[in-house]
N, CA, C and O atoms as a DFTB+ gen file, in Angstrom:
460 C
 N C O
     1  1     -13.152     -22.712      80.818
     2  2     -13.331     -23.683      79.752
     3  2     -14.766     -23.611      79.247
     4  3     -15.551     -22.887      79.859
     5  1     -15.021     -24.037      78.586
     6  2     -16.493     -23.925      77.317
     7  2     -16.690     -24.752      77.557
     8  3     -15.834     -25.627      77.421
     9  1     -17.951     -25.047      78.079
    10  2     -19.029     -26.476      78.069
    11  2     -19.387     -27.142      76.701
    12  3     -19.389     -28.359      76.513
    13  1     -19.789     -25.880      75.468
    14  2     -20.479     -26.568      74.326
    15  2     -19.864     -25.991      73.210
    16  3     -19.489     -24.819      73.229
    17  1     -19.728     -26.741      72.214
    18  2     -19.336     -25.820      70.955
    19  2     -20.158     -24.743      70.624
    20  3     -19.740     -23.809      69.940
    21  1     -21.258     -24.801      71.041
    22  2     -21.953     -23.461      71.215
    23  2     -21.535     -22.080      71.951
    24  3     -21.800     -20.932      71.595
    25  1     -20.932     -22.445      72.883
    26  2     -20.347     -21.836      73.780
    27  2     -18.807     -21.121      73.650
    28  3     -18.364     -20.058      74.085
    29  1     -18.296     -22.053      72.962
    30  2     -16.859     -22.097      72.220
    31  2     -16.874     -20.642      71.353
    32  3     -16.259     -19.588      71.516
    33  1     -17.743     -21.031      70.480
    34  2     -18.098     -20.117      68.806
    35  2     -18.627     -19.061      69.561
    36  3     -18.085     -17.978      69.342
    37  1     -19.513     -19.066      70.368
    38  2     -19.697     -17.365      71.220
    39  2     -19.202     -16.679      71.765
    40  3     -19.521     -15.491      71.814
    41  1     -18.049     -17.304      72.489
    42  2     -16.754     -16.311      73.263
    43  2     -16.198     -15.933      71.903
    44  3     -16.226     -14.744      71.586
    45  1     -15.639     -16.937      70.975
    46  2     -14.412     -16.604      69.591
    47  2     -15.277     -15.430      68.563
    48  3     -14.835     -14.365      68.131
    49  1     -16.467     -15.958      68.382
    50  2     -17.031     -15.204      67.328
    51  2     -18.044     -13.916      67.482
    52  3     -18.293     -12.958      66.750
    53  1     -18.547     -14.369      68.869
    54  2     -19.923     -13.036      69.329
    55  2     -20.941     -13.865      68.841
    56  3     -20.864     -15.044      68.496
    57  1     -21.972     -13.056      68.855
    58  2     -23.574     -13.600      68.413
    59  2     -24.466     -12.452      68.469
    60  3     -24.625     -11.577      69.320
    61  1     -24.999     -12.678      67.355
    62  2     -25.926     -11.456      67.189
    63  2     -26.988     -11.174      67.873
    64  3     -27.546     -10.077      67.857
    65  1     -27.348     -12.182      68.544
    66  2     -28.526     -12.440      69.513
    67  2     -28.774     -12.221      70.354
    68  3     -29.860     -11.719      70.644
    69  1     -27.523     -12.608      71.444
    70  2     -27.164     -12.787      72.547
    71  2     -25.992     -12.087      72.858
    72  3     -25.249     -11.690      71.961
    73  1     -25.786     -11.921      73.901
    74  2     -24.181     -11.105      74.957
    75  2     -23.550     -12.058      74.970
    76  3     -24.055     -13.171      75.122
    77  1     -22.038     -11.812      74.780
    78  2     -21.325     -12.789      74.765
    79  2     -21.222     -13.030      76.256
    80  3     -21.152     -11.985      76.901
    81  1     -21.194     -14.253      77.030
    82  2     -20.685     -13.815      78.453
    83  2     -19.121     -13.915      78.582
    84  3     -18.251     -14.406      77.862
    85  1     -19.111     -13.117      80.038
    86  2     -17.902     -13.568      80.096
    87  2     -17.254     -14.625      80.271
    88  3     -17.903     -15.560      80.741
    89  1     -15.641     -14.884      79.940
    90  2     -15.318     -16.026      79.801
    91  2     -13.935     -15.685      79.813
    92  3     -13.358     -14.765      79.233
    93  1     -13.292     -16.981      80.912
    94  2     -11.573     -16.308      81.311
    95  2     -11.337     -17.249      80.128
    96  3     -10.254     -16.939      79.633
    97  1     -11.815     -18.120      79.562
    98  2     -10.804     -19.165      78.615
    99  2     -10.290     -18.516      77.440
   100  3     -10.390     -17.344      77.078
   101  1      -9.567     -19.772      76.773
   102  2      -8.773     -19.328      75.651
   103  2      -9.566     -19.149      74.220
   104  3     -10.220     -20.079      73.746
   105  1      -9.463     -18.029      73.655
   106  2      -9.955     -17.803      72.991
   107  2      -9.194     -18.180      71.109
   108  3      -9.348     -17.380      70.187
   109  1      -8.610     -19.209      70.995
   110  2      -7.494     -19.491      69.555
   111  2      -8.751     -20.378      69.059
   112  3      -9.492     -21.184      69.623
   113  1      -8.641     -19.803      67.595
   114  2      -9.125     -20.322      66.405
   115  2      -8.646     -21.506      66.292
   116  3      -9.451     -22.428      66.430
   117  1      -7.511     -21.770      66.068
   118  2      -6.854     -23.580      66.063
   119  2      -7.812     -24.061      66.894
   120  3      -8.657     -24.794      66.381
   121  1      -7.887     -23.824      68.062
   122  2      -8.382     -25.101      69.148
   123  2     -10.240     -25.328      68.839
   124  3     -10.933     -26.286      69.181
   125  1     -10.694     -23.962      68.019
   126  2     -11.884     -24.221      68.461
   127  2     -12.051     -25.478      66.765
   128  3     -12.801     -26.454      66.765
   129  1     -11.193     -25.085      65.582
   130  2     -11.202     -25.479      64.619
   131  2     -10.841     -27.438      64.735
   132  3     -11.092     -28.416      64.032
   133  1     -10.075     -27.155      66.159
   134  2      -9.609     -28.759      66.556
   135  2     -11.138     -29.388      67.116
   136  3     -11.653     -30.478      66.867
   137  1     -11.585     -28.368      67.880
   138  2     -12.794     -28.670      68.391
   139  2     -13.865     -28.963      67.891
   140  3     -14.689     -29.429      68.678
   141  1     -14.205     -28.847      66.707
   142  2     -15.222     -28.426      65.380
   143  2     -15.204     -30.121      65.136
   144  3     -15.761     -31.103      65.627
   145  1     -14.285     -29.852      64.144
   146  2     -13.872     -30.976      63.611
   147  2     -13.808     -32.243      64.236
   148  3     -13.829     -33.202      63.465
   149  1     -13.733     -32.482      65.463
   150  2     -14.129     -33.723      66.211
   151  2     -15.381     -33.842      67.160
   152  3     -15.497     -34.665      68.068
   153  1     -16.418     -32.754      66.751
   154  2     -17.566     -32.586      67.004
   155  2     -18.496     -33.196      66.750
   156  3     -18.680     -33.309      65.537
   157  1     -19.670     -33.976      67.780
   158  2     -20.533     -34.744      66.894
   159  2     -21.254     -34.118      66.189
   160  3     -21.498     -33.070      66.787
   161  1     -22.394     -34.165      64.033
   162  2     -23.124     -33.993      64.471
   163  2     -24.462     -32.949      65.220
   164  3     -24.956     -31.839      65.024
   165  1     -24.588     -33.784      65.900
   166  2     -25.575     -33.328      66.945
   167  2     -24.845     -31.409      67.407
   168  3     -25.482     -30.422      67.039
   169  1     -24.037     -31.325      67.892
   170  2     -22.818     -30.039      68.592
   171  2     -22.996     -29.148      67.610
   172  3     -23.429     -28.040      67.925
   173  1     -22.722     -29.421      66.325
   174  2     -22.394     -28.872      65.416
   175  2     -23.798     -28.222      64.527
   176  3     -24.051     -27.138      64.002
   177  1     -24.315     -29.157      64.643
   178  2     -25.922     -28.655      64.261
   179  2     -26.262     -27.465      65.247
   180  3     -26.467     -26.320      64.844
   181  1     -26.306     -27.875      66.693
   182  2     -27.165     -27.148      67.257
   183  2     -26.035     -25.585      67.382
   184  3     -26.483     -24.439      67.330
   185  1     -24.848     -25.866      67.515
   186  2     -24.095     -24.413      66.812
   187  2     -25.087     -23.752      66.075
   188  3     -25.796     -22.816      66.442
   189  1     -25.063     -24.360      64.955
   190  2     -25.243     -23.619      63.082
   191  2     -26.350     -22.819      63.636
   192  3     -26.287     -21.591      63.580
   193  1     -27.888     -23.734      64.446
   194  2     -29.077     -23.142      64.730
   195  2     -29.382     -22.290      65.469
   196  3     -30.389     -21.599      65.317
   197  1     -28.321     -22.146      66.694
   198  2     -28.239     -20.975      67.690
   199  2     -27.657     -20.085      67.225
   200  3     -28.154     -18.961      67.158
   201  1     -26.486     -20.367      66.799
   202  2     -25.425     -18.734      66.676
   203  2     -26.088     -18.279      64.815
   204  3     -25.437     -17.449      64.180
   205  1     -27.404     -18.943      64.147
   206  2     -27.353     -18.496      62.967
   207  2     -28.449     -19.130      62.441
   208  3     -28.345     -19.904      61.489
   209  1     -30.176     -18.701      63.328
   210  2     -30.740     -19.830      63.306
   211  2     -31.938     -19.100      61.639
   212  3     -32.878     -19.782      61.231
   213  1     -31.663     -18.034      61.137
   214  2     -31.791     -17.592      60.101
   215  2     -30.817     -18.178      58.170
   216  3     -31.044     -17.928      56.987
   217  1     -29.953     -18.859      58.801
   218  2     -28.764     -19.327      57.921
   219  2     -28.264     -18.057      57.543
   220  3     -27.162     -17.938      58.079
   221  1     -28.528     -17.106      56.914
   222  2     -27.422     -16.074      56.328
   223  2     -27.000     -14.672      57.405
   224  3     -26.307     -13.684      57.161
   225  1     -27.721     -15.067      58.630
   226  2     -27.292     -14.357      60.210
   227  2     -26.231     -14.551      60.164
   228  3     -25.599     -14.885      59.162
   229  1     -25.684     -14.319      61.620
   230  2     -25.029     -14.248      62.713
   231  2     -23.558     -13.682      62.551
   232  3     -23.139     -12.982      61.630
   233  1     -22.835     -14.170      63.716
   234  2     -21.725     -13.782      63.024
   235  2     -20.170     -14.547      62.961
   236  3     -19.058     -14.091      63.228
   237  1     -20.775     -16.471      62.296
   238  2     -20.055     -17.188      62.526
   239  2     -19.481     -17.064      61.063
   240  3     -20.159     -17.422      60.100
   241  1     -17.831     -16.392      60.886
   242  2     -17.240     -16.260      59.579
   243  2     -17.711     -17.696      58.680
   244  3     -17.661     -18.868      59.054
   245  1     -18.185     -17.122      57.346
   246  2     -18.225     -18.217      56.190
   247  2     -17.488     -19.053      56.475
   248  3     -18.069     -20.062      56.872
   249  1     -15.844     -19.153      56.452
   250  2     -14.728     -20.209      56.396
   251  2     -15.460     -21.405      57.072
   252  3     -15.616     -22.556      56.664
   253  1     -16.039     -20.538      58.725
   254  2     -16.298     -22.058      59.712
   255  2     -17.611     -22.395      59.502
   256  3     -17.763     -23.543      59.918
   257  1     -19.075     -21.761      58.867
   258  2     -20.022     -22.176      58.711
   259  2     -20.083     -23.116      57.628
   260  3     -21.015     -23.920      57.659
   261  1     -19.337     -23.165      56.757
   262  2     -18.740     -24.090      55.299
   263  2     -18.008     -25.385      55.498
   264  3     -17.903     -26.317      54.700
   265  1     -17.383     -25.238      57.052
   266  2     -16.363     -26.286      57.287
   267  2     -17.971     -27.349      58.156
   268  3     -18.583     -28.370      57.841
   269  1     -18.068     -26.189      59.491
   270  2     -19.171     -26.867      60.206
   271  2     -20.300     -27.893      59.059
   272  3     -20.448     -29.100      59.247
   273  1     -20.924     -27.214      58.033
   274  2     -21.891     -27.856      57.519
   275  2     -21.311     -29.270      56.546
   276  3     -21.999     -30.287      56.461
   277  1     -20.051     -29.143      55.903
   278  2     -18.981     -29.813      55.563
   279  2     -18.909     -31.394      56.856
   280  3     -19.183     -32.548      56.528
   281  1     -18.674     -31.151      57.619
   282  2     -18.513     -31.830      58.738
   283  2     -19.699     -32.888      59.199
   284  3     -19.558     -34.039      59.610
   285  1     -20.708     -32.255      59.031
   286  2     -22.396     -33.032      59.619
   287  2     -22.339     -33.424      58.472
   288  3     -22.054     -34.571      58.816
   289  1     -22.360     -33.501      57.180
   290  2     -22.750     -34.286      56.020
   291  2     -21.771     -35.214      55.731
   292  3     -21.974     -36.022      54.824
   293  1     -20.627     -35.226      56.427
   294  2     -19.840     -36.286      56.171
   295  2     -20.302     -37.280      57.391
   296  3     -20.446     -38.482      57.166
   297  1     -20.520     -36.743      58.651
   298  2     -21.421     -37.630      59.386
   299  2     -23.000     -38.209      59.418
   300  3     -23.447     -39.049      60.199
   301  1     -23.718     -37.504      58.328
   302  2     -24.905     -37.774      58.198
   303  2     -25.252     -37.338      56.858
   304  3     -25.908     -36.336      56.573
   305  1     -24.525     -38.567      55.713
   306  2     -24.229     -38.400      54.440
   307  2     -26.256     -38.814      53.677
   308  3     -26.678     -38.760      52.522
   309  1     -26.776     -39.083      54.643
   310  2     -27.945     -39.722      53.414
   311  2     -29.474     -39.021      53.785
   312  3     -30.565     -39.473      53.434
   313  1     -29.203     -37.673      54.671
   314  2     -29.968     -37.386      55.213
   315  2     -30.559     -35.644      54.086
   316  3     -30.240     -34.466      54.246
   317  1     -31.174     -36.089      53.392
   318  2     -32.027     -34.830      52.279
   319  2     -32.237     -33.315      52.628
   320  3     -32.086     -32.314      51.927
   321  1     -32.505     -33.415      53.508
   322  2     -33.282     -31.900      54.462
   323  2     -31.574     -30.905      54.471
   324  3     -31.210     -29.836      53.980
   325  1     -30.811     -32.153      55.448
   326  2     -29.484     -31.233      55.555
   327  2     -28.623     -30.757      54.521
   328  3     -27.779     -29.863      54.590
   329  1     -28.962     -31.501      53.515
   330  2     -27.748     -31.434      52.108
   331  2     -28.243     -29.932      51.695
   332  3     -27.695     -29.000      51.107
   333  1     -29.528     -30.128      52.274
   334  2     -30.304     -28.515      50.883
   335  2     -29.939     -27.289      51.793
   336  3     -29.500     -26.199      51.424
   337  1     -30.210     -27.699      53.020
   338  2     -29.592     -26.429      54.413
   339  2     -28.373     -26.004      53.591
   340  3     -28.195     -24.915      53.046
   341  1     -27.541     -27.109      53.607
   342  2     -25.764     -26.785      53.565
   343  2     -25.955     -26.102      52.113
   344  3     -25.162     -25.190      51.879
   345  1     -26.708     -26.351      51.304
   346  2     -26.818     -25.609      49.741
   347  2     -27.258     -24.319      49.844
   348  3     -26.738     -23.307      49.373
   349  1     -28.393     -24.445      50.584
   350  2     -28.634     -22.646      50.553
   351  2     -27.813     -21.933      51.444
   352  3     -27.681     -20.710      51.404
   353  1     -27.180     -22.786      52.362
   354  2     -25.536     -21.475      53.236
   355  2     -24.681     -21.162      52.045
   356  3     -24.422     -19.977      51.836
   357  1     -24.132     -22.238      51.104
   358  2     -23.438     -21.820      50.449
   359  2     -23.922     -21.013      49.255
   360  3     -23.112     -20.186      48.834
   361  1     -25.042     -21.095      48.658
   362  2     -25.804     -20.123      47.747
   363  2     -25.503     -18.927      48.128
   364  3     -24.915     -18.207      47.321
   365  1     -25.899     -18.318      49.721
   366  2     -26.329     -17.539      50.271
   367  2     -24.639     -16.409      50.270
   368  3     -24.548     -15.216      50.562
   369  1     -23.496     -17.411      49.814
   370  2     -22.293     -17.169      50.389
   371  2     -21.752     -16.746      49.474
   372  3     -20.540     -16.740      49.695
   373  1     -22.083     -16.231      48.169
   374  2     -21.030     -16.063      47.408
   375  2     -21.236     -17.297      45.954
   376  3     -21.634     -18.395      46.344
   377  1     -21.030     -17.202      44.574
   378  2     -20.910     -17.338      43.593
   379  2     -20.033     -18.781      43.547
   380  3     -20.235     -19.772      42.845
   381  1     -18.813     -18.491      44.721
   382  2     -17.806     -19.637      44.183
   383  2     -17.595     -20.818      44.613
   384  3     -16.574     -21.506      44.634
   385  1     -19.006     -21.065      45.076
   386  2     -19.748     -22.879      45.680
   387  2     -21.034     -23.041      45.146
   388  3     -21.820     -23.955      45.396
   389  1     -21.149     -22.353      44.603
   390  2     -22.826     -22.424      43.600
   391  2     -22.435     -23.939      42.999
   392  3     -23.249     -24.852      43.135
   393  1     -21.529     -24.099      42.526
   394  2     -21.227     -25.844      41.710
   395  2     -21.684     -26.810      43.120
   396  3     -22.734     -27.453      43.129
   397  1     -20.964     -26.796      43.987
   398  2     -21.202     -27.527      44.932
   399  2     -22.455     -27.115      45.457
   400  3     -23.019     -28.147      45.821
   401  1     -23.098     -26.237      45.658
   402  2     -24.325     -26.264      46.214
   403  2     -25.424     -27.028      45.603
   404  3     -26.330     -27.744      46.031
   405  1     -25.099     -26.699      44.668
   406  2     -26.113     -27.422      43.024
   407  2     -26.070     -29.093      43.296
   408  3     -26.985     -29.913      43.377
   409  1     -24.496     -29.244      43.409
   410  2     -24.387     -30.453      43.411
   411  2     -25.080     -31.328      44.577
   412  3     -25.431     -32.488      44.360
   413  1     -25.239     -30.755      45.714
   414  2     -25.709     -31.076      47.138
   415  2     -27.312     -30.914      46.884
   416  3     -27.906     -31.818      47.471
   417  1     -28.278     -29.948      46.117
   418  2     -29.505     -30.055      45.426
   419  2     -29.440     -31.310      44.764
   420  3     -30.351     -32.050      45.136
   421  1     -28.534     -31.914      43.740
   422  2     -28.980     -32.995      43.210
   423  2     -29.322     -34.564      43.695
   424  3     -30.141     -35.455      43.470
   425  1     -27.587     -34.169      44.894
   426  2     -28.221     -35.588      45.558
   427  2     -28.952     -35.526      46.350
   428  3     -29.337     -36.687      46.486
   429  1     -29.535     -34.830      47.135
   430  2     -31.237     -34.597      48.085
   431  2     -32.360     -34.842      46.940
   432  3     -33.429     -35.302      47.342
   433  1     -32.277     -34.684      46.098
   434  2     -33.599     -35.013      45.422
   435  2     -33.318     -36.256      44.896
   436  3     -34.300     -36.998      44.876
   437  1     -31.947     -36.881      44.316
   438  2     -32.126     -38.536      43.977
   439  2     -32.019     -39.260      45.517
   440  3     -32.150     -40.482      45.592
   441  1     -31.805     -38.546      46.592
   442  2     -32.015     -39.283      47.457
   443  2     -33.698     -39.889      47.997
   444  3     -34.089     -40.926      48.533
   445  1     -34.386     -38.583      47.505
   446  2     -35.973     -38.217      47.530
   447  2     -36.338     -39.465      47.041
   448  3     -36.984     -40.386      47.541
   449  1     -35.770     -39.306      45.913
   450  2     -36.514     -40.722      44.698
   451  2     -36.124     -41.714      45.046
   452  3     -36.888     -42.662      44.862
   453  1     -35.189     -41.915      45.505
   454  2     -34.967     -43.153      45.918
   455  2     -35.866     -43.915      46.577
   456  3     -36.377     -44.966      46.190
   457  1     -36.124     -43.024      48.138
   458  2     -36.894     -43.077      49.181
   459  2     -37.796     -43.526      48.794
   460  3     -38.756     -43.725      49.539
């Protein structure tokens, strides 16, 4: 069994960094995607920073780095720094979230002003 979602995403996905170790557990996308998703947070962050602490590294497929960053901003909706992270993954990703990335630039900076 996997101690951390860190741990999880390194048996399923590899890491560019590091050796995967070994590991008798189960290796299904569903469970780790079940796992993700009821992740605090905190789990999920420190994922993104280990297995991809460059943002356009590693070798956690787009689908789950989009869902993961998706996930912390719905748990930590007012926080500026992270909205622009999650903007430049998706910049970094391809043409067809540039709207949404933009959009995640706008509210970090009226969040700025607000402040």
């Amino acid at each position: 069994m996997h101690v951390t979602l860190t741990d999880h995403a390194r048996c399923l996905f590899g890491d560019e960094y590091r050796a995967t170790p070994p590991c008798a557990g189960e290796h299904d996308e569903t469970y780790f995607i079940e796992e993700l998703t009821f992740a605090d947070a905190d789990a999920i962050l420190a994922m993104l920073r280990e297995l991809c602490p460059y943002l356009v590294d590693g070798h956690l497929p787009v689908r789950i780095r989009n869902l993961a960053y998706r996930l912390v901003l719905l748990q930590r909706p007012d926080e500026p720094e992270l909205m622009r992270e999650a903007a430049r993954s998706l910049f970094s990703h391809g043409p067809d979230w540039d709207d949404i990335a933009a959009a995640l630039e706008r509210r970090a900076d009226a969040l700025d002003t607000a402040a």
